[in-house]
C-alpha positions as CSV (number, residue, x, y, z in Angstrom):
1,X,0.8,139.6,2.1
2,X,-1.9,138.1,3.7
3,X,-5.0,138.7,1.4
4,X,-7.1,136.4,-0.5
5,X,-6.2,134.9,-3.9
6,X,-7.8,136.0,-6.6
7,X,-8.3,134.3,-10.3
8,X,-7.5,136.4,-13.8
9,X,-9.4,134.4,-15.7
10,X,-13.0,134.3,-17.2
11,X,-15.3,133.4,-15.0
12,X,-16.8,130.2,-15.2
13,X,-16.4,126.2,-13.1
14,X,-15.6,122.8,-14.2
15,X,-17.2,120.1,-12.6
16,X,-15.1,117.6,-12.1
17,X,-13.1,116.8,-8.7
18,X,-9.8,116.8,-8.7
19,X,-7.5,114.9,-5.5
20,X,-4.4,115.4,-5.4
21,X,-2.3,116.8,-2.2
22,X,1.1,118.0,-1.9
23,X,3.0,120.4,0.5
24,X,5.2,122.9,0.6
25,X,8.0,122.9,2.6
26,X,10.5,125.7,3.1
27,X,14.3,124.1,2.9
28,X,15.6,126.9,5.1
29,X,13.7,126.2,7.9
30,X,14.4,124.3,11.3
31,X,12.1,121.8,12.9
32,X,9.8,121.8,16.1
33,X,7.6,119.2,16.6
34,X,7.4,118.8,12.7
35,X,6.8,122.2,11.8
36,X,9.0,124.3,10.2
37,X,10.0,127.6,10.9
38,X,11.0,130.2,8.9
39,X,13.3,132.4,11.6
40,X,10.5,132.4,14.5
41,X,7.7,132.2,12.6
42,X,6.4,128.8,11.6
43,X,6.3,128.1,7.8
44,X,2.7,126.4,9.2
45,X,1.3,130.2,10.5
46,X,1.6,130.5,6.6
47,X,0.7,127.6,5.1
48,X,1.9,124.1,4.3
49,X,-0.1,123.4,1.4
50,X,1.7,124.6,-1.7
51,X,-0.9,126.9,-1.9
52,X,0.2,130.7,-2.7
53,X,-0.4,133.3,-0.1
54,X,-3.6,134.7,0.2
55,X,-4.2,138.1,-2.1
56,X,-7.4,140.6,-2.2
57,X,-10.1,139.5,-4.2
58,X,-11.2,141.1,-7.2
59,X,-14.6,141.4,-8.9
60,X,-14.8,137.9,-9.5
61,X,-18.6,136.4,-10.6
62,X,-19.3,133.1,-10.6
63,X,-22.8,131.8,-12.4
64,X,-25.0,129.5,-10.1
65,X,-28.5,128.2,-11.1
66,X,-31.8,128.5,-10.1
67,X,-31.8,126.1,-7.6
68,X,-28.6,127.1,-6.4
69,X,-29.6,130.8,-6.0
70,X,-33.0,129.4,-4.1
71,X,-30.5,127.2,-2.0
72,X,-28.0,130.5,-1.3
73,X,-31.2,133.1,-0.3
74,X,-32.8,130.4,2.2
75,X,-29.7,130.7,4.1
76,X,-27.8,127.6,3.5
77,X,-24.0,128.6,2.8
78,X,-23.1,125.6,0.6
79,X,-23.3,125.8,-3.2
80,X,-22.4,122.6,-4.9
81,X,-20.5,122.1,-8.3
82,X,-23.6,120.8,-10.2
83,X,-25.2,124.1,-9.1
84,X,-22.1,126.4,-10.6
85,X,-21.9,127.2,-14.2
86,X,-19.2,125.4,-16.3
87,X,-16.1,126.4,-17.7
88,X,-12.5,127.7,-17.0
89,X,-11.9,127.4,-13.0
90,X,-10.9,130.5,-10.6
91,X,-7.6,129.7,-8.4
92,X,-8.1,126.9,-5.6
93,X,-9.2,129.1,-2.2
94,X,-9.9,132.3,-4.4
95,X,-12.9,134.7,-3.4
96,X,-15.3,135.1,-5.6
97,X,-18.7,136.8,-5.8
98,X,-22.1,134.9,-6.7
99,X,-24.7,135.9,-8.9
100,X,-28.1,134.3,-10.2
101,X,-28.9,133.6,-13.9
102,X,-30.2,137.3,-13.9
103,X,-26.8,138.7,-13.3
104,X,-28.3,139.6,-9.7
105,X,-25.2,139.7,-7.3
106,X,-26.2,137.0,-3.9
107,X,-22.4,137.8,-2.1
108,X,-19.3,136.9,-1.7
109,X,-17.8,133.1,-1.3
110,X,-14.7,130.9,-0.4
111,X,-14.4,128.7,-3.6
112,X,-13.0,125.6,-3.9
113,X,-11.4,123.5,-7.0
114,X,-11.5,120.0,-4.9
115,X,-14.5,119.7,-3.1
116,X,-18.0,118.9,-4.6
117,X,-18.8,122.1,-1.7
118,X,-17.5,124.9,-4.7
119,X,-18.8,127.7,-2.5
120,X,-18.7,128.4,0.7
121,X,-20.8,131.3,1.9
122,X,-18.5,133.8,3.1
123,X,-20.7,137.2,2.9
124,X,-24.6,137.7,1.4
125,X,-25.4,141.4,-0.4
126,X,-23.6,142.8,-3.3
127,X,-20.9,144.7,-1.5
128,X,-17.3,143.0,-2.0
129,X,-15.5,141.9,0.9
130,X,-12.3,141.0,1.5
131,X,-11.0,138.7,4.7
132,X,-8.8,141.2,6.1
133,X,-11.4,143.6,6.6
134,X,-13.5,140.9,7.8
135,X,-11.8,137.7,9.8
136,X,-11.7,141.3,12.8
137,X,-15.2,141.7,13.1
138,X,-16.3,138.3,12.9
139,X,-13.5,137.1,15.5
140,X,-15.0,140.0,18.0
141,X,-18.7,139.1,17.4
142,X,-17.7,135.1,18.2
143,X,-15.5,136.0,20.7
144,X,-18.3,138.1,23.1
145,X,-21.1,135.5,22.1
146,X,-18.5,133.2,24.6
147,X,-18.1,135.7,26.9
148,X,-21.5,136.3,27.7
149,X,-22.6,132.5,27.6
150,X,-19.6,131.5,29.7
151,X,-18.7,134.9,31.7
152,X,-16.3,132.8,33.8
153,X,-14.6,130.1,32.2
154,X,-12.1,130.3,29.3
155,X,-12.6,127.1,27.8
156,X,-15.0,127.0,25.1
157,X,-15.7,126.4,20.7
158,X,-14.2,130.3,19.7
159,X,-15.0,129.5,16.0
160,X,-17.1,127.2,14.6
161,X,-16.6,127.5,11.2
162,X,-20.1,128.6,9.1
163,X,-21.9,129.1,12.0
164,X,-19.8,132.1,13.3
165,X,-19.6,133.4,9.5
166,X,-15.7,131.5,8.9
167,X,-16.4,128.7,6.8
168,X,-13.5,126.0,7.4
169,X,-12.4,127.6,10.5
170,X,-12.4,126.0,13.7
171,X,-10.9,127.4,16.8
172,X,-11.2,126.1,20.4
173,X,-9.8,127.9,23.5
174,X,-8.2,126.3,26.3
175,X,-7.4,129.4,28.7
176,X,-4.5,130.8,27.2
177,X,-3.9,128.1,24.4
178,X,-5.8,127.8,21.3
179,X,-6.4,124.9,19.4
180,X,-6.7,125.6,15.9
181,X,-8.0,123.5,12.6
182,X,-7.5,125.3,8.6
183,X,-10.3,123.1,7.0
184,X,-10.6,124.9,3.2
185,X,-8.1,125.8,0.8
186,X,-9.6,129.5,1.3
187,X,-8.5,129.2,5.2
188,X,-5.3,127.6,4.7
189,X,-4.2,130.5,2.3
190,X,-5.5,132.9,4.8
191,X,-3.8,131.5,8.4
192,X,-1.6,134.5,8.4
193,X,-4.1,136.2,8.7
194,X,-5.9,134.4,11.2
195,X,-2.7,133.8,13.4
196,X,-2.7,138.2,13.4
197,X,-6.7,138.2,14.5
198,X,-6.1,135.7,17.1
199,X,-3.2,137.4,18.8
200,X,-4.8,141.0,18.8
201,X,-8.2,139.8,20.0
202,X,-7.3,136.8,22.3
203,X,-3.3,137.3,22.9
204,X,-2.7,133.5,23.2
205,X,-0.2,132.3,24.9
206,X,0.6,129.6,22.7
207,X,-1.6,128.0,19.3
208,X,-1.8,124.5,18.4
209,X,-2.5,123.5,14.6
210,X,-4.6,120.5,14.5
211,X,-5.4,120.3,10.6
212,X,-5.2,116.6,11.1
213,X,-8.3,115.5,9.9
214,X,-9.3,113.9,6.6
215,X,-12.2,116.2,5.5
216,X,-9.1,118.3,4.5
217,X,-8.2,115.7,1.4
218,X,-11.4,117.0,-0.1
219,X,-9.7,120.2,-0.4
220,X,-6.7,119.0,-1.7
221,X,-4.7,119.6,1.0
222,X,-3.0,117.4,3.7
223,X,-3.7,116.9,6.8
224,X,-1.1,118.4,8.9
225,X,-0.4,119.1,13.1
226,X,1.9,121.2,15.1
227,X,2.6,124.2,17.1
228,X,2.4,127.3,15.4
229,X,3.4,129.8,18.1
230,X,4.7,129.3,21.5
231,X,6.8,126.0,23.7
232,X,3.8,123.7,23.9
233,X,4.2,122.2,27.8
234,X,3.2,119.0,26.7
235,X,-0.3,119.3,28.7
236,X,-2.7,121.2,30.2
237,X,-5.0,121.0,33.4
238,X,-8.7,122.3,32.4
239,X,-11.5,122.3,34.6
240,X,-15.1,121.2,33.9
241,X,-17.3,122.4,36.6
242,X,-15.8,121.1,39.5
243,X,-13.6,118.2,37.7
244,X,-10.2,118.6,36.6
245,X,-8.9,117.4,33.7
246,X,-5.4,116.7,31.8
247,X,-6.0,117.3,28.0
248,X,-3.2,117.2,25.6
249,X,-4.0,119.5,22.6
250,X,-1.1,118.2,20.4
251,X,-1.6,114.5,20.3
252,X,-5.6,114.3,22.3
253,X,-8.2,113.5,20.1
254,X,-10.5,116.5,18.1
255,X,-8.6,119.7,19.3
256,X,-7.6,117.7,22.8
257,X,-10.7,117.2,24.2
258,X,-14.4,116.9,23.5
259,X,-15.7,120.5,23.9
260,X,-18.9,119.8,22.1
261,X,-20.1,117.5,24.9
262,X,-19.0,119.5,27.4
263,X,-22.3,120.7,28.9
264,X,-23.5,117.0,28.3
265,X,-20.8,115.9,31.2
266,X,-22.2,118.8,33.2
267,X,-26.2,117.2,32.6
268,X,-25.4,113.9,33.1
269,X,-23.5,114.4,36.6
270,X,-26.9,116.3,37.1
271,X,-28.7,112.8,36.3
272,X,-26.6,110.7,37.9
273,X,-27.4,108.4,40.7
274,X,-27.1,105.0,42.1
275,X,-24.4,102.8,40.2
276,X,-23.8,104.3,36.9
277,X,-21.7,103.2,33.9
278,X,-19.8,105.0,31.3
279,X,-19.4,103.5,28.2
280,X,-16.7,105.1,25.2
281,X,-15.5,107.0,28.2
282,X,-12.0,108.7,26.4
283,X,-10.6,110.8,29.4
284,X,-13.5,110.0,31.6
285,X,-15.9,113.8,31.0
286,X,-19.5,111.5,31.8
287,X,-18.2,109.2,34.7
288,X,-15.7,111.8,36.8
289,X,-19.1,114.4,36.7
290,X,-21.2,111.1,37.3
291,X,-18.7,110.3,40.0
292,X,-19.3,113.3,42.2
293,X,-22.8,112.2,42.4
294,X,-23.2,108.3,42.2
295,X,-22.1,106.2,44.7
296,X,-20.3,104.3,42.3
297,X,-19.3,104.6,38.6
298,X,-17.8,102.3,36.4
299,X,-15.4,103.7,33.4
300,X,-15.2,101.9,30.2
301,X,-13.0,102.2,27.2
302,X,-11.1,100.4,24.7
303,X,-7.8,102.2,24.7
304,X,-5.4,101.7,27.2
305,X,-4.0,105.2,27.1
306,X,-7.3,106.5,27.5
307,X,-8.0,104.4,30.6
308,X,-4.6,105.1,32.7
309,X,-5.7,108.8,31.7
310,X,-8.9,108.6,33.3
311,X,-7.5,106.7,36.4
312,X,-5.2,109.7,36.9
313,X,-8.0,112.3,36.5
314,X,-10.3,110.1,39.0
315,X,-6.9,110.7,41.4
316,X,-6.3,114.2,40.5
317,X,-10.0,114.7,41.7
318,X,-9.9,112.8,44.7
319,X,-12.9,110.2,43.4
320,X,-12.5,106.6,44.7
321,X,-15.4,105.3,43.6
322,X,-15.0,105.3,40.2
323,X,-13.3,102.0,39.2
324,X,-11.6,101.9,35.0
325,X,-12.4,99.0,32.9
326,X,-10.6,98.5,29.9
327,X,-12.3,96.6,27.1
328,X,-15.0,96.4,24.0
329,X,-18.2,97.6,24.8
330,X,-20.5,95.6,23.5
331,X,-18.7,92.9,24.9
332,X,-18.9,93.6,28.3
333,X,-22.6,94.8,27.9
334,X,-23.4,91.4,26.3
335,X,-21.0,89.8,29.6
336,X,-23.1,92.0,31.9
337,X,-26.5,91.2,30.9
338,X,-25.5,87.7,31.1
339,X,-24.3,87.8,34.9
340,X,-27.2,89.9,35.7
341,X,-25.7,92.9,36.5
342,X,-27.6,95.9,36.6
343,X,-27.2,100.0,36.4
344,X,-28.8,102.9,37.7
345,X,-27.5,105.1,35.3
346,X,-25.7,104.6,31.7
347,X,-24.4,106.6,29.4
348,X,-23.1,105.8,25.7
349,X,-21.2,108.0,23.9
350,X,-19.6,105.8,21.0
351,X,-17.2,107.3,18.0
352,X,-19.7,107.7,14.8
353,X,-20.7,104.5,13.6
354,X,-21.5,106.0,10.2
355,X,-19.0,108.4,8.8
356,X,-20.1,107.9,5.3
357,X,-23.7,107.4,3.7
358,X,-22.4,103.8,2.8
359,X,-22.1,102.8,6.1
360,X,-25.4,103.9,7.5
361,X,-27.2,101.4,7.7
362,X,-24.2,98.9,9.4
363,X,-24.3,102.3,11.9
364,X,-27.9,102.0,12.7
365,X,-27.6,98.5,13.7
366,X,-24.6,99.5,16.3
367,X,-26.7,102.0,17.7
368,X,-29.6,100.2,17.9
369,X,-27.5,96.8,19.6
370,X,-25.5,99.1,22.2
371,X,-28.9,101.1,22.9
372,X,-30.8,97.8,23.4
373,X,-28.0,96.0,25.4
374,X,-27.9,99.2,28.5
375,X,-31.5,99.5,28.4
376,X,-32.0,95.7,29.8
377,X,-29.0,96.8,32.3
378,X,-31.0,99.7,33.5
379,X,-33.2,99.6,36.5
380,X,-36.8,100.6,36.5
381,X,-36.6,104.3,37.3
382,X,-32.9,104.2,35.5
383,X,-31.6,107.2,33.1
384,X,-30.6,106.5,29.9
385,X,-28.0,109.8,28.3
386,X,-27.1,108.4,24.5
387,X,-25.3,109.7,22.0
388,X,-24.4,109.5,18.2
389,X,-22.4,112.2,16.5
390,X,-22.8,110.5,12.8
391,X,-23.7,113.2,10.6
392,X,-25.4,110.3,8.5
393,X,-27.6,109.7,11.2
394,X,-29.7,112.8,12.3
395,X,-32.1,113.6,14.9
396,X,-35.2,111.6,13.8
397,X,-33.1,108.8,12.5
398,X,-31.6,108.2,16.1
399,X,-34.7,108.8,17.8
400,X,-36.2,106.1,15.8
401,X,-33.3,103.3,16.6
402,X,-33.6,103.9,20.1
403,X,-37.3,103.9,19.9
404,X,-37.3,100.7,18.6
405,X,-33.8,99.1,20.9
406,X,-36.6,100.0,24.0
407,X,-39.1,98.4,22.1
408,X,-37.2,95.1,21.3
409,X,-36.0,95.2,25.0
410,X,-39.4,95.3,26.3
411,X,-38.9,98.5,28.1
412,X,-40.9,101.5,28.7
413,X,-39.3,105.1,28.2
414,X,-39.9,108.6,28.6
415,X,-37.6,110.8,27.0
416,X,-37.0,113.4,29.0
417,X,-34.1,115.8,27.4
418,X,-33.1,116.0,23.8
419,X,-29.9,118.2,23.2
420,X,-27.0,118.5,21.0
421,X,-23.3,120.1,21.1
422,X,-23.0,122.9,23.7
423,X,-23.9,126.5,23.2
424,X,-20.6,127.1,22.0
425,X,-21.0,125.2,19.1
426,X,-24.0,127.4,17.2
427,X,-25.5,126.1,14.1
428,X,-27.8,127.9,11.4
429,X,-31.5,126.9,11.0
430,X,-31.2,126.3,7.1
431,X,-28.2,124.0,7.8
432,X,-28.9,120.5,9.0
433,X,-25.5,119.6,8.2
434,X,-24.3,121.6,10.9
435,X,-26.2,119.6,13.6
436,X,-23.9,116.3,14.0
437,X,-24.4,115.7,17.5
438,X,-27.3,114.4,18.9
439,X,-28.2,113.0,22.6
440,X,-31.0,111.8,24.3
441,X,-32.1,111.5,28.1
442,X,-34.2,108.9,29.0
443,X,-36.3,107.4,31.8
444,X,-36.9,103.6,32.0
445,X,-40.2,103.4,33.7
446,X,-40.7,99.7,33.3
């Protein structure tokens, strides 16, 4: 069966946090590409975890506080453990509902033993739900909110996890493969499930697991890749605009390529003019859309895989006046200023800097160093398009480093677009959390 799991005991929540990981393989099972299969069927499409199969819920209440309840009916979808009553736990992944202290039932959640996240909004109002019944609906509704903001591509964030009402779901579509990350125990159990949606709605021809991400150790499960259904070719050719691009969704980085800054690429070949320079390039998004405007652009990354891959894209596309330079970037921003070199357009689009709180304040000091350092490069008139997708450093955090790199450069800015991931990656207005990518246009006007 594919349904949810449900607890039989009292209802109540520990608080502690528990990490520990294990997986469940099945010993009758062949191998592709590290998956097992139980006949043609993936033990993956299942689940990996040494979780049990998903089950229906029952009528399952789980106790938050005040605050919680406040938290839950301003629209965030995140209750944390401090804000769940304690006691006996329900299973790992189990839906439960929520009430207040009144007894008032709030909805329906994805709970979770492992993470200091206990509940995940799954459903608000007092009417049970169950995933079967509604993983369809929400699949449809996600899937037409693409279709109309992207009539003619099919490339594009399906599901993006709370925002689209599937908490730890992630789902990107690359024409007829999809690319697919489990990120909660509640999700795991229920990938049969989601594996069924997928094929009725969107009739794939192959799916990609790419679990292989550590925010999945705070579940308590592993992180895990492979191909769930279909022969995976190896690669695919995508198109942005008018660029094509090779992506491999098995071993790329994210899902196989960065979908969230896909409209960015689209803006910044918009901006683009004069000699530009693309720093953290990966498989080249900014500089081959900067290319097809500038009269010459200038590639730069640190991994040597990622640069042959952008030479054969600049090929692929016909753009010779895009030249690949492998190397550090802060290095050759520090070598450039030095030699006097200068840019008519930059962009920076760095890894996070600060994946944990911890290592905010290191993070602000690379963004503020790399922001300062292309500024000087810039010429008056020059467009700045900078990025940061730390979720430990929002909006007005990053608005304030750069603010101050322009200051300590001795420039004068306007800032004349502020945007985040593309349309296809929604985000809800009482979630914050939701909103880890952040970029900035600027004009250097002396």
């Amino acid at each position: 069966m594919h349904d949810l799991p449900v607890s039989r005991w009292p209802i109540s929540l520990g608080r502690s946090s528990h990490e520990h990981n294990h997986r469940h393989d099945n010993p009758c099972g062949t191998v592709l590409r590290g998956v097992r299969l139980l006949g043609s069927l993936p033990v993956t499409a299942r689940s990996m975890s040494g979780l049990p199969a998903a089950r229906e819920p029952a009528d399952l209440r789980l106790t938050v506080s005040r605050r919680g309840a406040l938290r839950w009916a301003a629209g965030h979808p995140w209750i944390f453990r401090s804000d769940v009553a304690t006691g006996l736990e329900p299973e790992h992944g189990a839906l439960v509902g929520v009430q207040d202290p009144r007894g008032r039932v709030l909805g329906t959640a994805c709970y979770s033993a492992h993470s200091q996240i206990a509940l995940r909004c799954l459903a608000r109002g007092p009417q049970p739900v169950s995933l079967k019944s509604l993983l369809p609906a929400r699949l449809a509704s996600a899937l037409a909110l693409r279709r109309q903001l992207f009539p003619e591509s099919t490339m594009y964030r399906l599901v993006h996890g709370e925002a689209d009402g599937l908490p730890g779901l992630v789902v990107d579509r690359y024409g007829d493969w999809l690319s697919v990350q489990f990120l909660t125990a509640t999700m795991d159990r229920a990938r049969g499930l989601v594996l069924d949606a997928l094929q009725a709605q969107v009739a794939p021809r192959g799916i990609i697991n790419r679990s292989d991400v550590a925010v999945r150790r705070l579940e308590g499960l592993v992180p895990e890749k492979g191909v769930l259904q279909g022969q995976w070719p190896g690669h695919l050719l995508i198109r942005e605009g008018g660029i094509e691009l090779e992506v491999d969704l098995l071993e790329g980085q994210k899902t196989g390529a960065f979908l969230d800054q896909r409209e960015n690429h689209l803006l910044a070949g918009q901006y683009a003019r004069g000699r530009a320079l693309d720093c953290f390039s990966y498989a080249g998004g900014f500089a081959l859309q900067m290319a097809r405007q500038a009269s010459e652009v200038t590639a730069l990354d640190i991994s040597a895989d990622a640069c042959a891959g952008i030479e054969a894209n600049a090929r692929r596309n016909g753009l010779d006046n895009l030249e690949v330079h492998c190397g550090n970037a802060f290095d050759f921003l520090r070598a450039a200023q030095a030699d006097g070199a200068a840019w008519d357009t930059i962009v920076l689009d760095p890894p996070a800097f600060a994946k944990q709180r911890s290592a905010q304040r290191a993070g602000l000091r690379g963004y503020k160093e790399i922001n300062l350092r292309a500024l000087r490069l810039l010429r008056p008139g020059g467009i700045l398009v900078t990025a940061s997708c730390s979720y430990h450093v929002d909006e007005t955090l990053f608005m304030q480093v750069v603010a101050e790199a322009a200051a300590d450069a001795g420039r004068s800015v306007q800032l004349l677009e502020r945007r985040g991931a593309g349309r296809d990656h929604p985000s809800l207005p009482a979630m914050p959390e939701g909103r880890y990518l952040k970029l900035l246009v600027l004009r250097v006007t002396a």
